[in-house]
PyMOL Python script that loads the backbone (N, CA, C, O; Angstrom):
from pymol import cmd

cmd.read_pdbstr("""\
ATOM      1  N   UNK A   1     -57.071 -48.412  48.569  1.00  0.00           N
ATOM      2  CA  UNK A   1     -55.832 -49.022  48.165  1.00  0.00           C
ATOM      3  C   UNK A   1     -54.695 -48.477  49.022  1.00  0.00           C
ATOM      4  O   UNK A   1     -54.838 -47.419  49.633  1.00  0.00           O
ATOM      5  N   UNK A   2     -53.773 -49.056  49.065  1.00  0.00           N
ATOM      6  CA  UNK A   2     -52.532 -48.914  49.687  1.00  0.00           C
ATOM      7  C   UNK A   2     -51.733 -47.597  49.189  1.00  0.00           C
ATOM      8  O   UNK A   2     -51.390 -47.359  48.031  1.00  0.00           O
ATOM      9  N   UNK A   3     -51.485 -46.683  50.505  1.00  0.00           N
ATOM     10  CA  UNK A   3     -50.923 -45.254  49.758  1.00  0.00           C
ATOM     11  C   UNK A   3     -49.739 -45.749  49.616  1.00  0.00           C
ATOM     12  O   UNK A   3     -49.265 -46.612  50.355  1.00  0.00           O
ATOM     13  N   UNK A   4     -49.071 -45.144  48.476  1.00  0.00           N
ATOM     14  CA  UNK A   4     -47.494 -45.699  48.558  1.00  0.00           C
ATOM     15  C   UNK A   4     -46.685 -44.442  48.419  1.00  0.00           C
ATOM     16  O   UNK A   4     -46.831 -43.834  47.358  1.00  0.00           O
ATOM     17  N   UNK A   5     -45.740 -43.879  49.434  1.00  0.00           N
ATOM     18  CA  UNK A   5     -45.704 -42.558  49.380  1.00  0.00           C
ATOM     19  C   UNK A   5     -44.215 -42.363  48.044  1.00  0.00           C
ATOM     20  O   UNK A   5     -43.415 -43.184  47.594  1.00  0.00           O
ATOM     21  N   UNK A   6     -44.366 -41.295  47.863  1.00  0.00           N
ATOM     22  CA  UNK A   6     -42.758 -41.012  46.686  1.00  0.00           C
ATOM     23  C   UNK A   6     -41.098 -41.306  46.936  1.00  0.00           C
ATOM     24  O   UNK A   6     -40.112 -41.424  46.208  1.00  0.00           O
ATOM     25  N   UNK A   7     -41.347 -41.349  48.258  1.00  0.00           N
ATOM     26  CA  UNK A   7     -39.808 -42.093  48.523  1.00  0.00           C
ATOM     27  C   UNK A   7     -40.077 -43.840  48.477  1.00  0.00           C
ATOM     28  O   UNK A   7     -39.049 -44.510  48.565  1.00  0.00           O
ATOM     29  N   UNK A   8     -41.165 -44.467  48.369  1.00  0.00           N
ATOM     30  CA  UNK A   8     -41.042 -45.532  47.925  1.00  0.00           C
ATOM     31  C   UNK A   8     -41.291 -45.641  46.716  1.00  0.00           C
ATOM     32  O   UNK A   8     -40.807 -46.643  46.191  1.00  0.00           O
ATOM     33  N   UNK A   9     -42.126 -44.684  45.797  1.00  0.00           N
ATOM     34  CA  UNK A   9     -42.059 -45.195  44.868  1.00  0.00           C
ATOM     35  C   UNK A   9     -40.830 -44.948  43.530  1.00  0.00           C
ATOM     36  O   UNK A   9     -40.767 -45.652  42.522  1.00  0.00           O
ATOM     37  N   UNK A  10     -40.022 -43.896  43.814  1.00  0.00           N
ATOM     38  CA  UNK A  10     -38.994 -43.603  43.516  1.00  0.00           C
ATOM     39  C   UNK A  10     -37.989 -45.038  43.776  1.00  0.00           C
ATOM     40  O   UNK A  10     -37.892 -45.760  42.784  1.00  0.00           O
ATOM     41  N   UNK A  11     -37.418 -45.388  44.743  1.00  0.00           N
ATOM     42  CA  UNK A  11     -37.346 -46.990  45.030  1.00  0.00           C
ATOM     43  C   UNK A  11     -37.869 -48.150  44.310  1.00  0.00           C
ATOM     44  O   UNK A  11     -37.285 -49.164  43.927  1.00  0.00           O
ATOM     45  N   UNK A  12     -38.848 -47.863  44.227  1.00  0.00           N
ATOM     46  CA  UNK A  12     -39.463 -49.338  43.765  1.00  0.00           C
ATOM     47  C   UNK A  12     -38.678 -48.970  41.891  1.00  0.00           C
ATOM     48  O   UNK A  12     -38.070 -49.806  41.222  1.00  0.00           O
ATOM     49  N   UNK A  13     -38.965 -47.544  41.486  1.00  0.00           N
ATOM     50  CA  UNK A  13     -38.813 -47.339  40.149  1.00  0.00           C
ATOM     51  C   UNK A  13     -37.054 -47.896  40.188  1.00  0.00           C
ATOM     52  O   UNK A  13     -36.653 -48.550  39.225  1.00  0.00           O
ATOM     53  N   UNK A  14     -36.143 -47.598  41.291  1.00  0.00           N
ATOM     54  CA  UNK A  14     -34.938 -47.735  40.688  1.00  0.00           C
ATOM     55  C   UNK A  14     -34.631 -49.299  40.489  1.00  0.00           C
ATOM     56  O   UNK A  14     -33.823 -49.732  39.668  1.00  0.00           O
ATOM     57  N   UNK A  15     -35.410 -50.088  41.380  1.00  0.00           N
ATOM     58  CA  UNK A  15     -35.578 -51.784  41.665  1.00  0.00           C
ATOM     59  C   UNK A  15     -36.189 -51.950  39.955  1.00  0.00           C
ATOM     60  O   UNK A  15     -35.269 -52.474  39.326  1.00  0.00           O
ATOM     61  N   UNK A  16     -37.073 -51.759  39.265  1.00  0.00           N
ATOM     62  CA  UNK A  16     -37.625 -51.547  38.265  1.00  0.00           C
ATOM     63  C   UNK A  16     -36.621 -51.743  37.381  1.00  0.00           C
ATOM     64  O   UNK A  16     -36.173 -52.833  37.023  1.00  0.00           O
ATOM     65  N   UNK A  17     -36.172 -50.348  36.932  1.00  0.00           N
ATOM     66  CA  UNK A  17     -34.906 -49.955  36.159  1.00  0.00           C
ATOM     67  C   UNK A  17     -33.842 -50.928  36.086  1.00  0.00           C
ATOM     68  O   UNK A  17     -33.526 -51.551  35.072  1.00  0.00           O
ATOM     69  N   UNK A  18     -33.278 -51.023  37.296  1.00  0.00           N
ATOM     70  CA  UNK A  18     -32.126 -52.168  37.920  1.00  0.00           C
ATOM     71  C   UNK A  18     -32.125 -53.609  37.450  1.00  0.00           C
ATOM     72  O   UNK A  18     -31.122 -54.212  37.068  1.00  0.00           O
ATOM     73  N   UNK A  19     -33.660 -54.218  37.537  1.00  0.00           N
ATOM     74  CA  UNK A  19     -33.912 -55.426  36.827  1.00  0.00           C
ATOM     75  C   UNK A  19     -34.603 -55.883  35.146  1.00  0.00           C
ATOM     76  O   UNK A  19     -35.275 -56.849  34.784  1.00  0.00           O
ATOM     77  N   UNK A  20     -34.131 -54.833  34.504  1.00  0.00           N
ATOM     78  CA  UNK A  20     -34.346 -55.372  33.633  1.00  0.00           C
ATOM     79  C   UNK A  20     -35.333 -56.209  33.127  1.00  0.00           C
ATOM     80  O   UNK A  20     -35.069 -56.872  32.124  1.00  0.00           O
ATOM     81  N   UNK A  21     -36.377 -56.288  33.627  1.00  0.00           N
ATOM     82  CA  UNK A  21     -37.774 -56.799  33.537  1.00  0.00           C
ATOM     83  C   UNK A  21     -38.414 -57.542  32.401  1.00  0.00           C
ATOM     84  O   UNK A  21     -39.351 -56.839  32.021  1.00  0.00           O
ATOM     85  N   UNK A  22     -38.347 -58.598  31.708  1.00  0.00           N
ATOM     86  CA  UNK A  22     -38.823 -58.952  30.390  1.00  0.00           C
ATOM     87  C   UNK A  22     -40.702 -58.603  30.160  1.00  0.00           C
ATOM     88  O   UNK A  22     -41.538 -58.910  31.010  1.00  0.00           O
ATOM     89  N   UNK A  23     -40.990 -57.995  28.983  1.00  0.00           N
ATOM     90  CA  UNK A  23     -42.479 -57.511  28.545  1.00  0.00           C
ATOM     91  C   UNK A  23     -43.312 -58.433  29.476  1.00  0.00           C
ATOM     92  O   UNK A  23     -43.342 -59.644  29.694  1.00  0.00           O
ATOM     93  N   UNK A  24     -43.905 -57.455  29.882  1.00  0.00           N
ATOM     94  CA  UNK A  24     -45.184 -58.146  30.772  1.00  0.00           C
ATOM     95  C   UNK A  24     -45.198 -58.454  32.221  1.00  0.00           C
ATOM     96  O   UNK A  24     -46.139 -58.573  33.006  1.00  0.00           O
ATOM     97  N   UNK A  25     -43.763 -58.563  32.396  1.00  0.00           N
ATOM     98  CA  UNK A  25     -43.254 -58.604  33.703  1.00  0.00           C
ATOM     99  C   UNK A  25     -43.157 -57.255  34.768  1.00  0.00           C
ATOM    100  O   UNK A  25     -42.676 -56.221  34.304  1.00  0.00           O
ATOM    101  N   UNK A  26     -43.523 -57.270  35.905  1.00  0.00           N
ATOM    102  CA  UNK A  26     -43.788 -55.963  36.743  1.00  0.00           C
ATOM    103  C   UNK A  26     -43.325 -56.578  38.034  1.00  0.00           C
ATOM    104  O   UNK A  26     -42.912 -57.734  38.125  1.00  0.00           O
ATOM    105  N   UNK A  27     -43.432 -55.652  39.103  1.00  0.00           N
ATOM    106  CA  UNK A  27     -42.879 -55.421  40.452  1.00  0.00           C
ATOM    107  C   UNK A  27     -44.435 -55.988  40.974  1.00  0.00           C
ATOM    108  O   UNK A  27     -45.434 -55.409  40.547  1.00  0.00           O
ATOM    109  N   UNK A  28     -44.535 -56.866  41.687  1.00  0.00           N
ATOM    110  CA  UNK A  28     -45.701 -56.741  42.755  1.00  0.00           C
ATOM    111  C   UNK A  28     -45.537 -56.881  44.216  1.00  0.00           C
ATOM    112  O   UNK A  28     -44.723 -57.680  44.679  1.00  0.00           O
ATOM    113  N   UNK A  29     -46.304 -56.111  44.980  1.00  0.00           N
ATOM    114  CA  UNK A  29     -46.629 -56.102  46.726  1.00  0.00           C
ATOM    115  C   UNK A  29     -47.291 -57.666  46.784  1.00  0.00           C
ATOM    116  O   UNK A  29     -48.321 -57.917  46.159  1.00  0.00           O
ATOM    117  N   UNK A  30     -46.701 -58.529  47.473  1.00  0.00           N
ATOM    118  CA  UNK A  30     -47.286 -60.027  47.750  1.00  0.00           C
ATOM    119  C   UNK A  30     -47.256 -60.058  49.192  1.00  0.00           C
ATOM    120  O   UNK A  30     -46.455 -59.283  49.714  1.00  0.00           O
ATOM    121  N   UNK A  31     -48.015 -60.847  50.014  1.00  0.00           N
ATOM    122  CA  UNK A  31     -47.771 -61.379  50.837  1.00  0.00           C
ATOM    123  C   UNK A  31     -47.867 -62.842  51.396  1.00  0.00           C
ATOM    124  O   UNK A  31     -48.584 -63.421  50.579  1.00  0.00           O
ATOM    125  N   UNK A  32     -47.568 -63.579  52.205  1.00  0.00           N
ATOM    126  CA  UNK A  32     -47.453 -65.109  52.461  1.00  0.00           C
ATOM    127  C   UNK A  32     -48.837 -65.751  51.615  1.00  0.00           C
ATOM    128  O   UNK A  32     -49.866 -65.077  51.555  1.00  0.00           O
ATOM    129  N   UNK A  33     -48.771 -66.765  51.139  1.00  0.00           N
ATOM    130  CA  UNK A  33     -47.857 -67.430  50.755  1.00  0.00           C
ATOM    131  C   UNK A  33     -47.323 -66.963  49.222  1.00  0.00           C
ATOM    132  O   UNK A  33     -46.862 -67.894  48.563  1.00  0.00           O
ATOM    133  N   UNK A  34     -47.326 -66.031  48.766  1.00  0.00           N
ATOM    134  CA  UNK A  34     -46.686 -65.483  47.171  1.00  0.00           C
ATOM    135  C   UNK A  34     -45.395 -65.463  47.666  1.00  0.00           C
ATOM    136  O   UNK A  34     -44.436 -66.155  47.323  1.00  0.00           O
ATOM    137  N   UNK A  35     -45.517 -64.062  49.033  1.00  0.00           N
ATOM    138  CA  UNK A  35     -44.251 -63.917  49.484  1.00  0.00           C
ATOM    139  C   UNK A  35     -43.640 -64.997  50.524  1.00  0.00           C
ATOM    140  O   UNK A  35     -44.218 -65.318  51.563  1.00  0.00           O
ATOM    141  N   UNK A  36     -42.525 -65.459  50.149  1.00  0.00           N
ATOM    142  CA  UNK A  36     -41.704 -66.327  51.387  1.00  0.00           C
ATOM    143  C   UNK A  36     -40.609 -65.811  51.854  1.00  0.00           C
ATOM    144  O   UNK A  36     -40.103 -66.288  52.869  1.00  0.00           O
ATOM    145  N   UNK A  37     -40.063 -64.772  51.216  1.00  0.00           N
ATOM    146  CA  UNK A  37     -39.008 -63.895  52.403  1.00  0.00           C
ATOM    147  C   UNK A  37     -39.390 -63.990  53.566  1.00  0.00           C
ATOM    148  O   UNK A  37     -40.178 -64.814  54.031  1.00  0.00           O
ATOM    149  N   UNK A  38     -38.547 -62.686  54.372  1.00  0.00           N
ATOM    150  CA  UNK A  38     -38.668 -62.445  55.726  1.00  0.00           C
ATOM    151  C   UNK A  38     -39.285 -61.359  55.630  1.00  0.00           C
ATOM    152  O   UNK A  38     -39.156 -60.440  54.821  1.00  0.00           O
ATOM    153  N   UNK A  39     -40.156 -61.534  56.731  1.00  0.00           N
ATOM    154  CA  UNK A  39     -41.031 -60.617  56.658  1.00  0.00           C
ATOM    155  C   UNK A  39     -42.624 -60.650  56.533  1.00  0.00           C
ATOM    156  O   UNK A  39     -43.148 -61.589  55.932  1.00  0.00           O
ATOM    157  N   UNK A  40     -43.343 -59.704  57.055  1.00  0.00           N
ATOM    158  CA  UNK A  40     -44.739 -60.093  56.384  1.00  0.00           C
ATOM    159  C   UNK A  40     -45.070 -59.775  54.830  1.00  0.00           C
ATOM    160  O   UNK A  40     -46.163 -59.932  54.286  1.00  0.00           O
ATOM    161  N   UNK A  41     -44.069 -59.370  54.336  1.00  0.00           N
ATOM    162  CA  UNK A  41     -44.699 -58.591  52.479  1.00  0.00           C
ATOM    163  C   UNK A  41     -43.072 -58.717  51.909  1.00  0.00           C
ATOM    164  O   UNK A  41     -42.007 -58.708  52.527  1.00  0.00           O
ATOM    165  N   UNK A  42     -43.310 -58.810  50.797  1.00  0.00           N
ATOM    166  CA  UNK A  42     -42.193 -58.325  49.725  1.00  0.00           C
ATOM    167  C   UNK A  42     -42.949 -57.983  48.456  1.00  0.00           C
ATOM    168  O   UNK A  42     -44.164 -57.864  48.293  1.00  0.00           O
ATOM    169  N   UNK A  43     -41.964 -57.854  47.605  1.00  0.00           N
ATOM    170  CA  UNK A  43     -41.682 -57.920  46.091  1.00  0.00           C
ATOM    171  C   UNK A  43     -41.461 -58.304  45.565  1.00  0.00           C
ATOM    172  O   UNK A  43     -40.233 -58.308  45.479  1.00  0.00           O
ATOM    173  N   UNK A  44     -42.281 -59.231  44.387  1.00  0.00           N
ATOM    174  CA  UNK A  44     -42.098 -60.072  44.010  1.00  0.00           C
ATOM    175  C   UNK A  44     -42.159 -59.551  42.070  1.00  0.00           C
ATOM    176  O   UNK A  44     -42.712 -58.530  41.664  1.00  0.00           O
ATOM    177  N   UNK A  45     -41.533 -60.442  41.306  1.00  0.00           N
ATOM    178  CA  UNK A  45     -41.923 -60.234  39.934  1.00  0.00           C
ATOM    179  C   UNK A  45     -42.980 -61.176  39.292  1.00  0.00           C
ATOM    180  O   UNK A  45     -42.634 -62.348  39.151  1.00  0.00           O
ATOM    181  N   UNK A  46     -43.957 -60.891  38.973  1.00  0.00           N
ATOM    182  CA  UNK A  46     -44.955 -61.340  37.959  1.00  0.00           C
ATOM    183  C   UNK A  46     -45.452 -60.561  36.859  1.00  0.00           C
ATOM    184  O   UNK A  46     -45.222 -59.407  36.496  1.00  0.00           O
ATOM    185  N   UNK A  47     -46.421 -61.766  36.279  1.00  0.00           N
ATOM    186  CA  UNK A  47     -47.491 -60.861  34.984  1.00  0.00           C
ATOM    187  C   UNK A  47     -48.751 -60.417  35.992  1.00  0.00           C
ATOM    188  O   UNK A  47     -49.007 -60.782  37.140  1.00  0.00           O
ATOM    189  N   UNK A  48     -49.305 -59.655  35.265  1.00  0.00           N
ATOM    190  CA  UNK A  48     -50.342 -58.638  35.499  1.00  0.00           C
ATOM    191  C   UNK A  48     -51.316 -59.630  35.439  1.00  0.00           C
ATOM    192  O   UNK A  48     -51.401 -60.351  34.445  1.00  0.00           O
ATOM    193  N   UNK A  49     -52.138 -59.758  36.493  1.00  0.00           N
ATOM    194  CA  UNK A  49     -53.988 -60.212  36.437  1.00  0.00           C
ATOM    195  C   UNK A  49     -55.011 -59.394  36.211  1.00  0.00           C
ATOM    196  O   UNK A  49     -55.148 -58.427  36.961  1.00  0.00           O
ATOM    197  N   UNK A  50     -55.862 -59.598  35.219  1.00  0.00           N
ATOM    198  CA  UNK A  50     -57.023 -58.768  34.653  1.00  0.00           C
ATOM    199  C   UNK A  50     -57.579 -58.451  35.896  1.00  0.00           C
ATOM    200  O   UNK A  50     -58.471 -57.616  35.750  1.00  0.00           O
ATOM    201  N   UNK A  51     -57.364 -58.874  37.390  1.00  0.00           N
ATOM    202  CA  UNK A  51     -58.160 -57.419  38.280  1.00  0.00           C
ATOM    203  C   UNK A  51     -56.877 -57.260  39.330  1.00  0.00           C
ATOM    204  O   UNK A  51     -56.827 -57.569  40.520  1.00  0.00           O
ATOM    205  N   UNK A  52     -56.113 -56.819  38.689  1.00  0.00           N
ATOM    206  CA  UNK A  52     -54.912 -56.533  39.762  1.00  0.00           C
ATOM    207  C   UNK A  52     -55.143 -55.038  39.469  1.00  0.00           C
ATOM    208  O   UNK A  52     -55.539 -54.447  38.464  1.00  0.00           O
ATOM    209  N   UNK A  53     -54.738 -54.607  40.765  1.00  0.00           N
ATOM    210  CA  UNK A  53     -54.521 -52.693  41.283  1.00  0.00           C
ATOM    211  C   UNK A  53     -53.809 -52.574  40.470  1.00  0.00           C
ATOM    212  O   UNK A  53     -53.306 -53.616  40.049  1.00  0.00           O
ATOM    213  N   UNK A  54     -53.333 -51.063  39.727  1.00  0.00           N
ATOM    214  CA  UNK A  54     -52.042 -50.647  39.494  1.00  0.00           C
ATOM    215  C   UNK A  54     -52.005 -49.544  39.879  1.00  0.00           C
ATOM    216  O   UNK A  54     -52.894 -48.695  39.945  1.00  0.00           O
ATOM    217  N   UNK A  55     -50.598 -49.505  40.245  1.00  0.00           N
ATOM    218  CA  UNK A  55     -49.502 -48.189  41.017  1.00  0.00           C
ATOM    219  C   UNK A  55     -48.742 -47.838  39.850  1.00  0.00           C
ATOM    220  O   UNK A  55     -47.824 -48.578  39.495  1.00  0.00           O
ATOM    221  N   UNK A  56     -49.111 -46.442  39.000  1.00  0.00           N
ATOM    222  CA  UNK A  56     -48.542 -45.997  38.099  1.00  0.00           C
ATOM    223  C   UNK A  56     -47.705 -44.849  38.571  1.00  0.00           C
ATOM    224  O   UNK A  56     -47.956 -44.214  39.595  1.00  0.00           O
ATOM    225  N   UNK A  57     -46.572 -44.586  37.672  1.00  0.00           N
ATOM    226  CA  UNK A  57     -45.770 -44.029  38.588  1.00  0.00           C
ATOM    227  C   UNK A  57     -44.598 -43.497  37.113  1.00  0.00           C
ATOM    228  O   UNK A  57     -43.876 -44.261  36.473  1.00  0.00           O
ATOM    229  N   UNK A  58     -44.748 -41.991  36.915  1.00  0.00           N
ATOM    230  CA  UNK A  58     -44.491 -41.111  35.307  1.00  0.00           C
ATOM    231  C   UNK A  58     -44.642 -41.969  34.623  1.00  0.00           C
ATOM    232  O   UNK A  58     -43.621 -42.614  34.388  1.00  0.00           O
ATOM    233  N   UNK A  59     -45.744 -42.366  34.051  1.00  0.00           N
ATOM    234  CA  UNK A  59     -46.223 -43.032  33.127  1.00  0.00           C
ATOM    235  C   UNK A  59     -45.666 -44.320  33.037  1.00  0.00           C
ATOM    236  O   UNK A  59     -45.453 -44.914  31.980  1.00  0.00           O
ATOM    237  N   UNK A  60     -45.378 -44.840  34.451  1.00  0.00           N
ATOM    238  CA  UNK A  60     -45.478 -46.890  33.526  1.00  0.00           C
ATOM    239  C   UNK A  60     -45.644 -47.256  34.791  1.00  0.00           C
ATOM    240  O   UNK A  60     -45.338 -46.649  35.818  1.00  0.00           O
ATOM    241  N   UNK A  61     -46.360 -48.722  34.585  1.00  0.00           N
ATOM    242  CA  UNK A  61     -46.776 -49.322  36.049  1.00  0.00           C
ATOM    243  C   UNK A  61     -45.446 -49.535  36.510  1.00  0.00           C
ATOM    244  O   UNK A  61     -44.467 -49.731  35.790  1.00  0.00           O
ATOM    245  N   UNK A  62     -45.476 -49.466  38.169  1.00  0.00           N
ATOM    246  CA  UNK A  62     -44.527 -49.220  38.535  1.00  0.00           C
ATOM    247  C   UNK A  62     -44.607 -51.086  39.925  1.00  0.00           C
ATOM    248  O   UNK A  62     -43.712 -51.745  40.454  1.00  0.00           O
ATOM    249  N   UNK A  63     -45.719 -51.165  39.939  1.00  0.00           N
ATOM    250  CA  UNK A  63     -46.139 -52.057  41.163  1.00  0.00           C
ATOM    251  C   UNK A  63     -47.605 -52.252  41.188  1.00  0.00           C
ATOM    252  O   UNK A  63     -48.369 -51.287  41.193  1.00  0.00           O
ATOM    253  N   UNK A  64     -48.190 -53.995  41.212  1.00  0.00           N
ATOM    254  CA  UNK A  64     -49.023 -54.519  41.134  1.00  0.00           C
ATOM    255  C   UNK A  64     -49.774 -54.993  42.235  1.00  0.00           C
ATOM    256  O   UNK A  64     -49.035 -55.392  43.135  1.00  0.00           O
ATOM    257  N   UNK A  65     -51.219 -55.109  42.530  1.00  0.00           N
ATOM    258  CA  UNK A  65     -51.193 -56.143  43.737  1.00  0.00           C
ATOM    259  C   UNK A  65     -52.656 -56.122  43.275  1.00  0.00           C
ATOM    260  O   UNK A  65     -53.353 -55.294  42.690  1.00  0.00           O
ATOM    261  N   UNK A  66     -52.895 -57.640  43.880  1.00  0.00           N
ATOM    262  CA  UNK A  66     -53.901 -58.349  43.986  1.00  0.00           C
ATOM    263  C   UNK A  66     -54.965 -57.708  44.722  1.00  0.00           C
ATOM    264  O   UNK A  66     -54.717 -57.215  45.822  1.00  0.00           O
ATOM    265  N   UNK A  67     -56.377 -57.656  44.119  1.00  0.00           N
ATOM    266  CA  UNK A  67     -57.322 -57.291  44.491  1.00  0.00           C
ATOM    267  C   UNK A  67     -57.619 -57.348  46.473  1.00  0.00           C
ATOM    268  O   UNK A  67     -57.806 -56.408  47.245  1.00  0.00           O
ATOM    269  N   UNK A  68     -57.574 -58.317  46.649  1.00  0.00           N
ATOM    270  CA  UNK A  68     -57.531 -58.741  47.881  1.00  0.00           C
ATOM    271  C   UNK A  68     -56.948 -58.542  49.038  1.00  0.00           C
ATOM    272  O   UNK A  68     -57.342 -58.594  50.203  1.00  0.00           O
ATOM    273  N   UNK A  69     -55.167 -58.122  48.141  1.00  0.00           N
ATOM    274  CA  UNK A  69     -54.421 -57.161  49.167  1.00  0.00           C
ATOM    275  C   UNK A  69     -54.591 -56.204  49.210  1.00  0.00           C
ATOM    276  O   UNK A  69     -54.413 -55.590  50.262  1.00  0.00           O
ATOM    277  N   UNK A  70     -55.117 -55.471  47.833  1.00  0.00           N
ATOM    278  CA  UNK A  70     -55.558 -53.798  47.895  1.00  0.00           C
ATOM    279  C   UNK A  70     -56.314 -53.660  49.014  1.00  0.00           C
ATOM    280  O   UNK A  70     -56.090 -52.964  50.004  1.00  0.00           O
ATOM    281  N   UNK A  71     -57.548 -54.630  48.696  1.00  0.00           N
ATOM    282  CA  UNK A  71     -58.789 -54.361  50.049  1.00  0.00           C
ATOM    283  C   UNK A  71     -58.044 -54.436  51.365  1.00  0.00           C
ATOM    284  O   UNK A  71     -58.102 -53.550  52.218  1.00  0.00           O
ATOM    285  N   UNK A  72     -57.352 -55.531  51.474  1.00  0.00           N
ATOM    286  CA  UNK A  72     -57.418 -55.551  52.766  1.00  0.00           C
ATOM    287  C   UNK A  72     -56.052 -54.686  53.803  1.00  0.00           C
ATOM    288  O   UNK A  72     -55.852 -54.605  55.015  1.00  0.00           O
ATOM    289  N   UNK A  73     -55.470 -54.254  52.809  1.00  0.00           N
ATOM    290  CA  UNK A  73     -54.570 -52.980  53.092  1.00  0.00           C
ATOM    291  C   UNK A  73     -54.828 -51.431  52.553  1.00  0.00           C
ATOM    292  O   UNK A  73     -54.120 -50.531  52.101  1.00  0.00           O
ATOM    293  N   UNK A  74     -55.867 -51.570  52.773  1.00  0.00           N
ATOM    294  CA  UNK A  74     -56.975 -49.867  52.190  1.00  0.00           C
ATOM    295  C   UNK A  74     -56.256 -48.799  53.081  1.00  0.00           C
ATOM    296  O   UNK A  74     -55.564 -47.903  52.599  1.00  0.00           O
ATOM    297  N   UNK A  75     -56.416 -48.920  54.051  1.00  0.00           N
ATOM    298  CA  UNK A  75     -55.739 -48.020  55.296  1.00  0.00           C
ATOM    299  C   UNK A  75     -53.788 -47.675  55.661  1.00  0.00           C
ATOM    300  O   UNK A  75     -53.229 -46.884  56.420  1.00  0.00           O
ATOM    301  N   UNK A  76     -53.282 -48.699  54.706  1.00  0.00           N
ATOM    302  CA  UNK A  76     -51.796 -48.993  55.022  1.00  0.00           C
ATOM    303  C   UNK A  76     -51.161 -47.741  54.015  1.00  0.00           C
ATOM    304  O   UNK A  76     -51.711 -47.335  52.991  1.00  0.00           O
ATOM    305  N   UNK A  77     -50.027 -47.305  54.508  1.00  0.00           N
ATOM    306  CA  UNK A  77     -49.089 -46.686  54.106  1.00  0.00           C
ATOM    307  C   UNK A  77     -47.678 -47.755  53.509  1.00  0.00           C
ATOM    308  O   UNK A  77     -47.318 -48.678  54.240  1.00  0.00           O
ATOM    309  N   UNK A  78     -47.058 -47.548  52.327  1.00  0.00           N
ATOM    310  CA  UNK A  78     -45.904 -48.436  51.925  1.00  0.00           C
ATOM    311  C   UNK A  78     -44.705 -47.226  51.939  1.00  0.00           C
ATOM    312  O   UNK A  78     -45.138 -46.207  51.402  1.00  0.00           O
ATOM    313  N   UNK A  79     -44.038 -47.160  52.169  1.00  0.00           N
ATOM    314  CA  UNK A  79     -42.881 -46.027  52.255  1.00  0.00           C
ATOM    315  C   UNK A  79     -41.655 -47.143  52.827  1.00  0.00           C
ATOM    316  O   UNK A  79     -41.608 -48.197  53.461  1.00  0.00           O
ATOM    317  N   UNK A  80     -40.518 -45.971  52.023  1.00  0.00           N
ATOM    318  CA  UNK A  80     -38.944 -46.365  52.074  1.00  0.00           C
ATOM    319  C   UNK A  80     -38.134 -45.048  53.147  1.00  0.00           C
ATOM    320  O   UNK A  80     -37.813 -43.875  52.956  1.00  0.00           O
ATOM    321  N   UNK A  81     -38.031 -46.149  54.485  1.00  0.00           N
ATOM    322  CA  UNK A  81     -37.047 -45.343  54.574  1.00  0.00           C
ATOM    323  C   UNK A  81     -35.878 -46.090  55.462  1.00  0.00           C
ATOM    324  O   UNK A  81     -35.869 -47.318  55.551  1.00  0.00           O
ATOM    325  N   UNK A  82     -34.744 -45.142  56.212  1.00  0.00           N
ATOM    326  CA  UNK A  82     -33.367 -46.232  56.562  1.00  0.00           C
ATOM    327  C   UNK A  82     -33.209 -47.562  55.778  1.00  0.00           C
ATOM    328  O   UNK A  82     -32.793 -48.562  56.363  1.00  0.00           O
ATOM    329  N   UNK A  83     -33.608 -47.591  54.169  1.00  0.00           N
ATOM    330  CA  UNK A  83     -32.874 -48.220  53.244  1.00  0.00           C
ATOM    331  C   UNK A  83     -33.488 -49.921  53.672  1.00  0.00           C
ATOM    332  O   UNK A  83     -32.912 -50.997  53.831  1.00  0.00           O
ATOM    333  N   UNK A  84     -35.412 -49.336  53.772  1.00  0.00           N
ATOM    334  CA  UNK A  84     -35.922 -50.436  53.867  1.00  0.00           C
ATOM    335  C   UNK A  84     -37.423 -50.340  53.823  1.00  0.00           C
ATOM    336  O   UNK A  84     -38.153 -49.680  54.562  1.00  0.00           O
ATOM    337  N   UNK A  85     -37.728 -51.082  52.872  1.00  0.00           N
ATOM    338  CA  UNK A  85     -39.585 -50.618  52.584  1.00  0.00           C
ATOM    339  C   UNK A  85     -40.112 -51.426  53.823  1.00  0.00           C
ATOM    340  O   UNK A  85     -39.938 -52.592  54.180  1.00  0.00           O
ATOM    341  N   UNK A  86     -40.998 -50.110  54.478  1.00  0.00           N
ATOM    342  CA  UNK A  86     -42.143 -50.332  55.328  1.00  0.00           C
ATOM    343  C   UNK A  86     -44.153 -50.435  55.219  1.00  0.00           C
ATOM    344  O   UNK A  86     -44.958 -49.566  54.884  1.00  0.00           O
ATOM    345  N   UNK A  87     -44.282 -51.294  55.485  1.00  0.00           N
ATOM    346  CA  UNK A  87     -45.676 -51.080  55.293  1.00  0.00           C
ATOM    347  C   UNK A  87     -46.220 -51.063  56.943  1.00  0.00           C
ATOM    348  O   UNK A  87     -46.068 -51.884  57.848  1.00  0.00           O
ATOM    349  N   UNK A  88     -46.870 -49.838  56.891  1.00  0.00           N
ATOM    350  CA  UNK A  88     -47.792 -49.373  58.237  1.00  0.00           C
ATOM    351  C   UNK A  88     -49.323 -49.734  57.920  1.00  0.00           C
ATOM    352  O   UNK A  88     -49.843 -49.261  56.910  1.00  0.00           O
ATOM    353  N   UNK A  89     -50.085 -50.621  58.832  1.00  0.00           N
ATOM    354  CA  UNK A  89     -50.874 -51.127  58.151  1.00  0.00           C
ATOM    355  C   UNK A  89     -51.823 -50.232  59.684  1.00  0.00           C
ATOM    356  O   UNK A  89     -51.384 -50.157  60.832  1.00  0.00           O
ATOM    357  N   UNK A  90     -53.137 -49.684  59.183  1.00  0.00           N
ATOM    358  CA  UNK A  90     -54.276 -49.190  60.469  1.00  0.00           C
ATOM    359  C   UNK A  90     -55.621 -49.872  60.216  1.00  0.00           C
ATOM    360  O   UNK A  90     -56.566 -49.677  60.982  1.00  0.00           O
TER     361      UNK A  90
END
""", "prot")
cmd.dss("prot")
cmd.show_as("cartoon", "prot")
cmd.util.cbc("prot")
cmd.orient("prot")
């Protein structure tokens, strides 16, 4: 699975916090076509799928992703930094 280091996930928690999230609703790592920003990946809000990863983070999910992206970003690093999440993918 995708390492996600503590300066992103600290980030992702304040994005979390910030939105006000209705029950059931979480942060997920998407990419094209979920994600349509700029970019190859964002963050997107959804419900949880009975085989989605979770990224727990002091006790509450913090960020979701699809089986498929887990696999196929096994090797990738997700980290925040200059006030912009990066994913390093090997």
């Amino acid at each position: 699975m995708v390492t996600i280091t503590d300066s992103a996930k600290e980030e992702l928690k304040k994005i979390q916090d910030r939105s006000d999230l209705d029950p059931g609703r979480f942060l997920r790592l998407a990419i094209p076509p979920v994600w349509e920003g700029e970019g190859d990946f964002g963050i997107v809000i959804s419900a949880e799928g009975h085989a989605d990863h979770v990224v727990n983070y002091k006790g509450q999910k913090l960020l979701l992703m699809d089986p498929a992206i887990a696999d196929r970003l096994s090797s990738s690093v997700m980290d925040f930094k200059n006030s912009r999440f990066s994913l390093d993918v090997y």
